[in-house]
VMD Tcl script that draws the C-alpha trace (Angstrom):
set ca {
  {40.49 57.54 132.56}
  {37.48 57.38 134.33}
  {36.84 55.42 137.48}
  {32.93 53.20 137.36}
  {32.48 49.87 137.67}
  {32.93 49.03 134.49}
  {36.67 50.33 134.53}
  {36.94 48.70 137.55}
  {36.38 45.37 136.48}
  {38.15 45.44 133.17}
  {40.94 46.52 135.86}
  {40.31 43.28 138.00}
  {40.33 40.63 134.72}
  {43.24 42.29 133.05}
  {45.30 41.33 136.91}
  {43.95 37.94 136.39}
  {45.00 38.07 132.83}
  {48.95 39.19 133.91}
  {48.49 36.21 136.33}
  {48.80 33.74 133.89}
  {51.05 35.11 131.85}
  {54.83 34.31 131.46}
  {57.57 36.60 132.76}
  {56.14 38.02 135.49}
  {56.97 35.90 138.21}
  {58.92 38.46 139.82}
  {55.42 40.43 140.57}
  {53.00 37.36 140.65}
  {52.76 38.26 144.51}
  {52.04 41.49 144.13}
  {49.64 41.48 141.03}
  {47.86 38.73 143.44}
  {47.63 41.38 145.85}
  {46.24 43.94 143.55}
  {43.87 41.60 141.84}
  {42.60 40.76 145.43}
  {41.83 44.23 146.32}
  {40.03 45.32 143.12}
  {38.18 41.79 143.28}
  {36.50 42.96 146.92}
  {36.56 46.25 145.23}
  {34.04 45.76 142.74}
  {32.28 43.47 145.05}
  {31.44 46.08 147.18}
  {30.02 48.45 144.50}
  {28.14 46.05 143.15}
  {26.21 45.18 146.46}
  {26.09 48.86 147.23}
  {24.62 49.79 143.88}
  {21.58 48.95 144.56}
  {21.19 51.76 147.06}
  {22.75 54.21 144.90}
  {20.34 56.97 143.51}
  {21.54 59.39 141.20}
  {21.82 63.23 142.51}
  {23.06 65.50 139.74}
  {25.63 67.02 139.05}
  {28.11 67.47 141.81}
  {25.83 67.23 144.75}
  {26.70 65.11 147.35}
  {23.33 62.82 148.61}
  {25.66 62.34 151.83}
  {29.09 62.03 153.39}
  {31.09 59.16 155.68}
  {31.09 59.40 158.80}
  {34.76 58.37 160.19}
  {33.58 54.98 161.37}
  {31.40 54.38 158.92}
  {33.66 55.41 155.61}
  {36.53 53.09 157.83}
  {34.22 49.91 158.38}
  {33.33 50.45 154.43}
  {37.15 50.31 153.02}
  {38.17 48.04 156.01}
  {35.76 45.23 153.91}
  {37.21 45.91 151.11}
  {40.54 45.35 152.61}
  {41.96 49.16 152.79}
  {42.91 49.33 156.38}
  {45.73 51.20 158.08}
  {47.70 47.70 158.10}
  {47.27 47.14 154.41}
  {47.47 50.75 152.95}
  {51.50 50.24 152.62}
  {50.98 46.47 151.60}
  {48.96 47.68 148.43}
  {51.58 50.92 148.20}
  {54.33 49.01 147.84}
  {52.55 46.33 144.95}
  {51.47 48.73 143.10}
  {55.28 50.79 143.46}
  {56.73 47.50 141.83}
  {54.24 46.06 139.15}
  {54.39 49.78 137.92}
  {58.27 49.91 137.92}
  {58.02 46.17 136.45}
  {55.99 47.88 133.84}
  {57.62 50.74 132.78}
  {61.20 48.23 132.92}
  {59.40 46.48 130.37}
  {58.37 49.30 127.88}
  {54.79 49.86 129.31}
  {51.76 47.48 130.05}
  {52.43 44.80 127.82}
  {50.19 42.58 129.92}
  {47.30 44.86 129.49}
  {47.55 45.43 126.12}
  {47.90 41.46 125.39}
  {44.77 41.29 127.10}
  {43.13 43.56 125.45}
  {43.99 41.85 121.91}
  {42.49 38.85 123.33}
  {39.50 40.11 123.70}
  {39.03 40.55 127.41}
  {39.70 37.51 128.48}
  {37.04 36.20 126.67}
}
mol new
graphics top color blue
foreach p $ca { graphics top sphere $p radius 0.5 }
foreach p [lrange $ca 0 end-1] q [lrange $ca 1 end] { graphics top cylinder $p $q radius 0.2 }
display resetview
């Protein structure tokens, strides 16, 4: 699958989608947390976009800097302290997932047409 924007926010509604639904209390917390992260997520990209020029195929316009690549995930809420925090969500919906047969969630939402 391919990871743009786009992806990323049909990502981010089909979380809010599972929130709502019934029987998964026992990963509401961490499909919160998830739904959080993806939420900042996209709302980084988007402000960044702006900024973004295109460069061709696999050449790099210019790299992170330690600090720099750090203070950029750190806003998006992928820090040191919440690397294992996210880990260990995403560990459980998955297992909660494949317990169930798959992504039932996901594929509810897509029948519903996005959300919308």
């Amino acid at each position: 699958s391919e990871l743009s924007l786009p992806a990323l926010a049909d990502a981010t509604a089909a979380l809010a989608f599972a929130l709502d639904q019934e029987g998964v209390e026992d990963v509401a917390e961490e499909l919160t947390v998830l739904h959080g992260v993806l939420t900042a997520l996209c709302g980084w990209v988007r402000a960044a976009a702006p900024s973004l020029q295109p460069q061709g195929f696999e050449r790099e316009a210019r790299a992170w800097a330690g600090k720099a690549a750090a203070k950029a995930l750190a806003e998006v809420g992928l820090r040191h302290e919440t690397i294992g925090i996210i880990d260990a969500a995403w560990t459980k919906v998955s297992a909660a997932a494949n317990a169930r047969g798959g992504a039932g969630v996901v594929e509810k939402w897509e029948d519903s047409d996005r959300g919308a």
